[in-house]
C-alpha positions as CSV (number, residue, x, y, z in Angstrom):
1,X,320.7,164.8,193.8
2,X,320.0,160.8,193.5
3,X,317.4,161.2,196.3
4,X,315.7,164.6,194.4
5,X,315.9,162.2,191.1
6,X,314.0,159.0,192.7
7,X,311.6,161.3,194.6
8,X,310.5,163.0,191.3
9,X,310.2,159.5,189.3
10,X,307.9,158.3,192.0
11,X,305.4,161.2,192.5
12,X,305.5,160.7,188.1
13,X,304.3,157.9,188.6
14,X,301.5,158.1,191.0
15,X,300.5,160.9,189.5
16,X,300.5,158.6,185.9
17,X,298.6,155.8,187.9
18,X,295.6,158.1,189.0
19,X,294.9,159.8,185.6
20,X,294.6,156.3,184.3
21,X,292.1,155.0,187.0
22,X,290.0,158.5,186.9
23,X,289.6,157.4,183.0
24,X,287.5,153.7,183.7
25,X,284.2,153.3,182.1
26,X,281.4,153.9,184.1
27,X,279.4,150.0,185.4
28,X,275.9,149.9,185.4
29,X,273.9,146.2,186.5
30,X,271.7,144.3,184.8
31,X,270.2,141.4,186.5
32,X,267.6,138.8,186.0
33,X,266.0,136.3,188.0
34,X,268.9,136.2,190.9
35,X,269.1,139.5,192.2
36,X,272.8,138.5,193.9
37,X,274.2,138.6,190.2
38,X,275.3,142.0,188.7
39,X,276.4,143.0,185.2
40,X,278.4,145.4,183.6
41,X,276.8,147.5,180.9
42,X,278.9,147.1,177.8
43,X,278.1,149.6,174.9
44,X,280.6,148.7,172.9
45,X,278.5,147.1,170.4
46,X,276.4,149.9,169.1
47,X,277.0,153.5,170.3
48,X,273.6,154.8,169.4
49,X,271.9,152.0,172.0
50,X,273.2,150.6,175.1
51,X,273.8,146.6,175.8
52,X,273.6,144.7,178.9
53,X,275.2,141.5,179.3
54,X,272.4,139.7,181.8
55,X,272.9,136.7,184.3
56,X,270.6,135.1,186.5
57,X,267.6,135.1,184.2
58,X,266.6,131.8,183.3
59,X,263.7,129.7,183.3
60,X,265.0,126.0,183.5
61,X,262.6,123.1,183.6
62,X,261.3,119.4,182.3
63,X,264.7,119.5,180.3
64,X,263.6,122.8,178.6
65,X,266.6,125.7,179.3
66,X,265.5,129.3,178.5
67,X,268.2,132.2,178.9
68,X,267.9,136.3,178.2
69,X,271.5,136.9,177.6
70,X,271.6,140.3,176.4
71,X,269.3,143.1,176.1
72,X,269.6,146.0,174.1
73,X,268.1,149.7,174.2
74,X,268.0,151.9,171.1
75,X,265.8,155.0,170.4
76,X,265.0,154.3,167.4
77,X,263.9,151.1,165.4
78,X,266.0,151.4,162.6
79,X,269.6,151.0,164.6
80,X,268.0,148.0,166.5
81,X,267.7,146.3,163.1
82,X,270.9,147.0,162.1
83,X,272.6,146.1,165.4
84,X,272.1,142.3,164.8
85,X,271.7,142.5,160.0
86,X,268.4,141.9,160.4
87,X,266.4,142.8,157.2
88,X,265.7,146.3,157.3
89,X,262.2,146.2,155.3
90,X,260.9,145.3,158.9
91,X,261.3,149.3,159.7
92,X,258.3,151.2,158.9
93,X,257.3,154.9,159.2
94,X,255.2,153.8,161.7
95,X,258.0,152.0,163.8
96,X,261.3,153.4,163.0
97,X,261.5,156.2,165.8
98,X,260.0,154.2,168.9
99,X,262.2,152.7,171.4
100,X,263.4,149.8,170.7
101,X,264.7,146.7,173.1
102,X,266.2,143.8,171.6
103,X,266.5,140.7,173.9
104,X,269.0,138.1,172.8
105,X,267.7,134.4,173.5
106,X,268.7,131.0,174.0
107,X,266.9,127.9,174.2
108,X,268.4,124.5,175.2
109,X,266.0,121.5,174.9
110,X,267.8,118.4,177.0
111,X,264.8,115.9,176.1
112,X,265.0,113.0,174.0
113,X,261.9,114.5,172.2
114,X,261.1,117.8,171.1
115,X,259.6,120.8,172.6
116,X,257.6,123.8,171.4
117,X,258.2,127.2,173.1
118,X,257.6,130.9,171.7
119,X,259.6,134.1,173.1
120,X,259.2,135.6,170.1
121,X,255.3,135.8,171.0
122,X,256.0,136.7,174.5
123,X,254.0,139.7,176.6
124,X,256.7,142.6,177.7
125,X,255.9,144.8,180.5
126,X,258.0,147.5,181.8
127,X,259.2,149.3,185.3
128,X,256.4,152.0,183.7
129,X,253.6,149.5,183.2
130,X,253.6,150.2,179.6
131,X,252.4,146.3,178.2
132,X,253.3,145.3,174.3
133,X,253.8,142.3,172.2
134,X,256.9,140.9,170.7
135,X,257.3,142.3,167.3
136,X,257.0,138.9,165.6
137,X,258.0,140.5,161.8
138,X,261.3,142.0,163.3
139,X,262.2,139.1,165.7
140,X,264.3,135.9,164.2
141,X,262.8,133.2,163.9
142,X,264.6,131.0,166.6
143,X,261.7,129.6,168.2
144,X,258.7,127.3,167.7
145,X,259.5,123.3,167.5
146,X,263.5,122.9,168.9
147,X,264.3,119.3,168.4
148,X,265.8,116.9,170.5
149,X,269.5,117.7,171.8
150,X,269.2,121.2,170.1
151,X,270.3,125.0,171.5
152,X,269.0,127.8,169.5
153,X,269.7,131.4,170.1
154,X,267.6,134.2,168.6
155,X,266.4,138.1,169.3
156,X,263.1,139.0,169.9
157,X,262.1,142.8,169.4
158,X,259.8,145.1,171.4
159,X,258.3,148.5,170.3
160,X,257.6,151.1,173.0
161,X,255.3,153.7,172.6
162,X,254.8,155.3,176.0
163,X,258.7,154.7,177.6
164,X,261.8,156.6,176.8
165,X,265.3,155.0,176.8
166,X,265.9,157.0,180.2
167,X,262.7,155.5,181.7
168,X,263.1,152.2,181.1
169,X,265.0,150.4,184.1
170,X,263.4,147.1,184.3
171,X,261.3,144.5,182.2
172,X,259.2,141.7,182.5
173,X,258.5,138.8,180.0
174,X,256.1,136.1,179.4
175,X,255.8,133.4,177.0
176,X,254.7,129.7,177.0
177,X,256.2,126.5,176.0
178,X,255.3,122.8,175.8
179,X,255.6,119.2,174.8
180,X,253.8,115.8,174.3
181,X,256.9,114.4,176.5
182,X,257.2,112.3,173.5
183,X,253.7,110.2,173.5
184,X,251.5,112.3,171.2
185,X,248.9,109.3,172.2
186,X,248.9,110.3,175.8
187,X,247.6,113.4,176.5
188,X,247.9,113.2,180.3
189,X,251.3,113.4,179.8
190,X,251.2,116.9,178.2
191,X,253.8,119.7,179.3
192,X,252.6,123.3,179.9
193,X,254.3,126.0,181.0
194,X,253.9,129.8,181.0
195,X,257.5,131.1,181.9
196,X,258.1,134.7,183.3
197,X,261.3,136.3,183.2
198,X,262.3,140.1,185.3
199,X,265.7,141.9,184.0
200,X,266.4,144.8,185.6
201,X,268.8,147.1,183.6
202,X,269.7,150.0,186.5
């Protein structure tokens, strides 16, 4: 009877065990620069978009750090606005139903001077070859002159008109930065750089 007893306890709880492993979320990678590096998607956030958590895509140079760490895919540009409070008098009815992908930046300037840089008037091209601005009315203003020592962290917004949500599976950015490398009488010693960034969300 003991052995019947133990027998049924243990075949419970397997039987618990697999149920609750069947029931995991599903994983999805998002990765930028360094293709080795894979993300789980976490939608946990907004249920009417989807949020990748992104490694890998940085642009680090002259002291100047630039990171996507998020991106975000909505249908529509009215719950992209109100997934990070931003004002919602940037939603028109000429924007409100595109598709809608919110990158979430950082910036880290390591000089002893400071540096100009602008995602938020950076080129977006997708997997589709769809090209578009950055929506500089919707994006925070994060950018532009970062002084000395300073880490900001912003989102820049891009309308699509020609991809869907199931469509998009990867992106590419562009933007420039620069500095006077702290001798605005020396021009020789001026800093350009156009950065480019590729995420790929599946």
């Amino acid at each position: 009877m003991l052995k019947k007893l133990l027998s049924l306890v243990s075949v419970g709880i397997i039987s618990i065990s697999l149920v609750a492993c069947s029931g995991s979320p599903e994983n999805k990678s998002a990765s930028g620069n360094d293709q080795s590096q894979e993300q789980s998607k976490d939608t946990s956030k907004n249920n009417k978009g989807t949020t990748y958590e992104v490694e890998g895509a940085t642009t680090e140079d002259s002291g100047i750090t630039q990171t996507i760490k998020e991106v975000s895919v909505f249908d529509n540009m009215t719950d992209a606005v109100k997934s990070y409070n931003q004002n919602e008098m940037v939603v028109t009815d000429e924007n409100k139903d595109k598709v809608t992908v919110v990158v979430n930046f950082e910036i880290k300037n390591d000089n002893d001077f400071m540096i100009c840089t602008y995602p938020a008037q950076a080129t977006f091209v997708t997997n589709t070859g769809e090209q578009v601005e950055a929506d500089m009315l919707a994006s925070e203003s994060f950018d532009g002159d970062i002084h000395e020592g300073v880490t900001k962290e912003g989102h820049v917004l891009f309308n699509l008109d020609k991809t869907s949500v199931d469509d998009l599976s990867s992106f590419k950015m562009a933007w420039s930065s620069n500095h006077e490398n702290g001798t605005a009488d020396n021009y020789d010693d001026d800093y350009y750089k156009d950065n480019k960034l590729e995420v790929n969300l599946k």
